[in-house]
C-alpha positions as CSV (number, residue, x, y, z in Angstrom):
1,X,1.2,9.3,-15.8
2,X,-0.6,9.7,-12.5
3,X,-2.0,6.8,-10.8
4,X,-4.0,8.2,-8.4
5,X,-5.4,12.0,-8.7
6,X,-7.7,13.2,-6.1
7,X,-9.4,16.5,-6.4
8,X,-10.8,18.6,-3.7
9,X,-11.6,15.5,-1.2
10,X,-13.8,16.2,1.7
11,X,-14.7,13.4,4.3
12,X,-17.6,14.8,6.6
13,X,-18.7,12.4,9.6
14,X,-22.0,12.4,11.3
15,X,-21.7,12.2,14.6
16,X,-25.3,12.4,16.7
17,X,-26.3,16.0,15.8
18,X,-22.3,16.9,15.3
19,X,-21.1,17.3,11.9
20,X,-17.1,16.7,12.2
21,X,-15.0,17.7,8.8
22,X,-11.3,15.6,8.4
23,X,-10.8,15.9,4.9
24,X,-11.6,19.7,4.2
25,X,-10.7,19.6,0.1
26,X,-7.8,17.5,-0.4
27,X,-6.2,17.3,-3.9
28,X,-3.0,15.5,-5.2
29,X,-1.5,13.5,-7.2
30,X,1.3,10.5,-7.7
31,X,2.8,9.1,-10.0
32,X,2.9,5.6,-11.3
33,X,6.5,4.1,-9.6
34,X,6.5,7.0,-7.3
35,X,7.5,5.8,-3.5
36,X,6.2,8.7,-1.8
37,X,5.3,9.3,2.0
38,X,2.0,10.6,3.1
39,X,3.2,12.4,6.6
40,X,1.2,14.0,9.3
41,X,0.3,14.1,13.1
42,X,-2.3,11.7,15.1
43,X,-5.6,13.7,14.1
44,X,-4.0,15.5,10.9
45,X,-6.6,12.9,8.8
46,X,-4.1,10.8,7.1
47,X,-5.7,7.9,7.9
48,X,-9.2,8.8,6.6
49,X,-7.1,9.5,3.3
50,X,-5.5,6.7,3.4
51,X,-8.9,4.6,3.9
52,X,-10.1,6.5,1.3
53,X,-7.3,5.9,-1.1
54,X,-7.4,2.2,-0.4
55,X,-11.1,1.3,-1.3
56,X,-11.8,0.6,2.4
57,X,-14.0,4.1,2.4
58,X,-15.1,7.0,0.2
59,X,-15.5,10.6,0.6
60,X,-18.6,12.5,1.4
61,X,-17.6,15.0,-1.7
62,X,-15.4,15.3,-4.5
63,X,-13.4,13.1,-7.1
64,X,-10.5,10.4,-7.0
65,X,-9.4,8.5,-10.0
66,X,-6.9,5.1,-9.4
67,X,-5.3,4.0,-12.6
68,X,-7.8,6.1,-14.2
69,X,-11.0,4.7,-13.1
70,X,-13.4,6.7,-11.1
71,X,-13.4,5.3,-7.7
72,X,-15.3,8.3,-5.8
73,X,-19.1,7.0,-6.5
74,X,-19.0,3.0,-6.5
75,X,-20.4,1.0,-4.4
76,X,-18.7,-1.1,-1.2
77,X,-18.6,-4.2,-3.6
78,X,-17.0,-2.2,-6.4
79,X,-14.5,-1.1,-4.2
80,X,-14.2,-4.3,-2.9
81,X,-13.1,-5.5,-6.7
82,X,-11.0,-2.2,-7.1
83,X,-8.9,-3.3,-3.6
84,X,-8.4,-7.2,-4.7
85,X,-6.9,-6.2,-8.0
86,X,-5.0,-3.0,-7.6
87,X,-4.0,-2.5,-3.9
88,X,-1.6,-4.1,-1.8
89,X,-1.7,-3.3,2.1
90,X,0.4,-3.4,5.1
91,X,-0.2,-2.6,8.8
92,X,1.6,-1.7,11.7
93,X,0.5,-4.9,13.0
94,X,1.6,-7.4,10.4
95,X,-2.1,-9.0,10.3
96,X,-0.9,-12.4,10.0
97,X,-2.5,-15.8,10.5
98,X,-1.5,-17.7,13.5
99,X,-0.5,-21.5,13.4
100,X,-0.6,-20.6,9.4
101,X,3.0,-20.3,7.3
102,X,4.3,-17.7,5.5
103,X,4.0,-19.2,2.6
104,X,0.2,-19.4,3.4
105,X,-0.2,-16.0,4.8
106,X,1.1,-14.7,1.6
107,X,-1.4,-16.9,-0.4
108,X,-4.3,-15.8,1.4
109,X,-5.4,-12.6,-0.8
110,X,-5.3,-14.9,-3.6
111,X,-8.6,-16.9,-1.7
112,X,-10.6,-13.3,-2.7
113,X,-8.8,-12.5,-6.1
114,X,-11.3,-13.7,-8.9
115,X,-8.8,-15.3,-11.4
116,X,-8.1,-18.3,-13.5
117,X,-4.4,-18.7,-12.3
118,X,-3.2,-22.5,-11.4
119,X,-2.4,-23.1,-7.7
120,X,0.9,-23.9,-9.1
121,X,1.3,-21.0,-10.5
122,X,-0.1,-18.8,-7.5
123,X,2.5,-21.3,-5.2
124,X,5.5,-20.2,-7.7
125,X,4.6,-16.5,-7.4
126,X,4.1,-16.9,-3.8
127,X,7.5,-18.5,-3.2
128,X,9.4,-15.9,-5.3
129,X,7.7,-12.6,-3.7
130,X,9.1,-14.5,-0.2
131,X,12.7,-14.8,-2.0
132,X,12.8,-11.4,-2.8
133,X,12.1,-10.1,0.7
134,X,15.0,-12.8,2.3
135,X,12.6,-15.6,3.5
136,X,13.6,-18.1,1.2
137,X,14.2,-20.6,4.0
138,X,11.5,-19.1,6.4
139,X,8.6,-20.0,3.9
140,X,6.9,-23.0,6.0
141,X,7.4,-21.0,9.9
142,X,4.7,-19.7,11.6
143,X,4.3,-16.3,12.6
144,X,5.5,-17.6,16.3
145,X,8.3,-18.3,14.3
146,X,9.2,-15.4,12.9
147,X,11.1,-11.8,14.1
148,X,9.1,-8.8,14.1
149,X,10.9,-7.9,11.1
150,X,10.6,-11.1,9.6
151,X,6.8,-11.0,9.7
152,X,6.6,-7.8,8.2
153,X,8.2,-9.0,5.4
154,X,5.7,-11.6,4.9
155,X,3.3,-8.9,4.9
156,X,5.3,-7.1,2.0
157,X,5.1,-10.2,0.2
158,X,1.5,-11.1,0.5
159,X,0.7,-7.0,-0.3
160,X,2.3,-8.2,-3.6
161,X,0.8,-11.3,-4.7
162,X,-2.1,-10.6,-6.5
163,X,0.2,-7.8,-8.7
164,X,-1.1,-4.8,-7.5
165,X,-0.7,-1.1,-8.7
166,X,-0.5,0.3,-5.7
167,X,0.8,-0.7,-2.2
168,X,-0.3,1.3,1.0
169,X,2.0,0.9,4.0
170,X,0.4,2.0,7.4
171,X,2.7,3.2,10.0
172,X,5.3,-0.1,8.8
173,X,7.5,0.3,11.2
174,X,5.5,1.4,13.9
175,X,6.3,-1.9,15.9
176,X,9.8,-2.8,15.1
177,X,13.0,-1.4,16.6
178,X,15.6,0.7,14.5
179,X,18.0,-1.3,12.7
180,X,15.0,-3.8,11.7
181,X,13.2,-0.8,10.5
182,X,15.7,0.2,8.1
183,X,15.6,-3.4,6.8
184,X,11.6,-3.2,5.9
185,X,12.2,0.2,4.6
186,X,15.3,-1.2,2.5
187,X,12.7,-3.6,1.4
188,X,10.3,-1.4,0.2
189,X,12.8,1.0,-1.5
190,X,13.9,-2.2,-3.4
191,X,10.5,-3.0,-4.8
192,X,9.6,0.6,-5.8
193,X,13.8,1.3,-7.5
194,X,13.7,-2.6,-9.1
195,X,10.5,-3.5,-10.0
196,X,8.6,0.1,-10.3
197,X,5.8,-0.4,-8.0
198,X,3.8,2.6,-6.5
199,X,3.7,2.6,-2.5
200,X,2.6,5.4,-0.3
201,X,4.4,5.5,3.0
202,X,1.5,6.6,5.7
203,X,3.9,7.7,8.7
204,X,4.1,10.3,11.6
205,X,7.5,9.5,11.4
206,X,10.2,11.5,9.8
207,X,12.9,9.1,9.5
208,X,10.5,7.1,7.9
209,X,9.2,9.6,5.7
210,X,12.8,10.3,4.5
211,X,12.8,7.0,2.8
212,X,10.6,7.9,0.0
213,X,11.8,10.0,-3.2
214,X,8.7,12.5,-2.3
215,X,6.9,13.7,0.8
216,X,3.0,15.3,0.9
217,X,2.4,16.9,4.5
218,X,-1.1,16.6,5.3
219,X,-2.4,19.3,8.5
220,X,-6.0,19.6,9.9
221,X,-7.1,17.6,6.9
222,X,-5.5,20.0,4.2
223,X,-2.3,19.0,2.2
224,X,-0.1,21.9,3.5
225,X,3.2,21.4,1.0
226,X,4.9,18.6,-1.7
227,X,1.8,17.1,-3.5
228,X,2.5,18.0,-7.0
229,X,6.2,18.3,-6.4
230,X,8.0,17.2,-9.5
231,X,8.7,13.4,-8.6
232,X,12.5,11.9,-9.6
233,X,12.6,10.1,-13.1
234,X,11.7,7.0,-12.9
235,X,13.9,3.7,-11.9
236,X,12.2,0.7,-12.8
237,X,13.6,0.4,-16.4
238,X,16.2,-2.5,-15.4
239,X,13.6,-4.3,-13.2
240,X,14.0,-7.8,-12.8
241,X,10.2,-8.1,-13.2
242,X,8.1,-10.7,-11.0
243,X,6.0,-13.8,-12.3
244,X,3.2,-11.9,-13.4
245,X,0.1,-13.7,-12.8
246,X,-2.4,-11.5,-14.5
247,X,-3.5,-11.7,-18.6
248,X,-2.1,-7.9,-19.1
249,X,-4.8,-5.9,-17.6
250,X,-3.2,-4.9,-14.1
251,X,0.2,-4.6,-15.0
């Protein structure tokens, strides 16, 4: 079952009396539990894709569906909703809250989420997401605190806590050296083979890219090769599954 399918997608900005094109009729698809990379040069429009498929943007023309809700036409508040229950992110730049700890950096999407979840229980889910990415005894540092690759990880976590469908990685490596890249990767491979959730690598880089069980090139704002490539069957049958915070409806 597809989780997101795009058709024909074109992103058209208005520049003074310039019209400039990025997205010129995209169309793809992924599965649910894929872990697929989204590849392409600076200027190739990945990121106006990306933006796009996270809620933060919509296109000027054509349709995309996320877990089978039409997401093309609403509003900047309905995607707001869309990107609090079914997206996790995670930047280049970790985004984290100074003089805050990791435990409270990974709360923090919770503050936006509307549910009727305990603090206890948002604490409990909070503390496991951190356990699964190796920060069991890291939870109260600061970011000051923390490796490069240790913050990340605290990103990965918080991306998780509100159980999303879908997690969007942006360059996540982009400012960490080699061997702790491989770690974060390892990470993320973990979470897609164990517990089945979707993420979409968005990466110039190849090593990178070759991380994920499918790749979709994207050139001069057209997908060139790999988007309906038959994914790998899927691995999440023997998950050890997460707290799941939600009354059935997101997960």
């Amino acid at each position: 079952m597809n989780l997101i399918t795009v058709e024909n997608i074109v992103k058209t900005y208005h520049l003074g009396v310039s019209d400039v094109q990025v997205l010129k009729g995209v169309s793809m698809a992924i599965e649910t539990g894929e872990m697929v990379a989204l590849m392409g040069a600076s200027g190739s429009g990945k990121t106006t894709l990306m933006n796009i498929l996270g809620c933060l943007d919509r296109p000027t023309s054509g349709k995309y569906l996320l877990d089978g809700q039409e997401i093309s036409r609403m509003s900047a508040n309905q995607r707001a909703g869309v990107r609090n229950t079914k997206i996790g992110f995670v930047f280049q730049n970790f985004n984290l809250l100074a003089r805050t700890s990791a435990l409270e950096n990974v709360l923090l999407p919770t503050t936006y989420a509307e549910n009727n979840v305990s603090t206890k229980a948002l604490h409990d889910r909070a503390k496991t997401l951190l356990e699964r990415v190796g920060l069991a005894d890291r939870m109260d540092h600061e970011p000051s605190q923390l490796s490069g690759g240790q913050q990340q990880r605290v990103a990965i976590a918080r991306s998780l806590v509100n159980n999303p469908r879908l997690v969007l990685a942006d360059e996540p490596t982009g400012n960490l050296d080699s061997h702790t890249s491989e770690d974060v990767l390892q990470s993320f491979e973990n979470l897609n083979r164990q517990e089945g959730i979707t993420i979409l690598l968005v990466t110039h880089d190849p090593t990178v890219a070759g991380h994920a069980q499918r790749i979709i090139h994207i050139r001069d704002g057209l997908i060139e090769a790999g988007a309906f490539a038959s994914p790998p069957a899927a691995t999440g049958a023997g998950a050890i599954a997460l707290p799941d915070l939600t009354t059935g409806t997101r997960r």
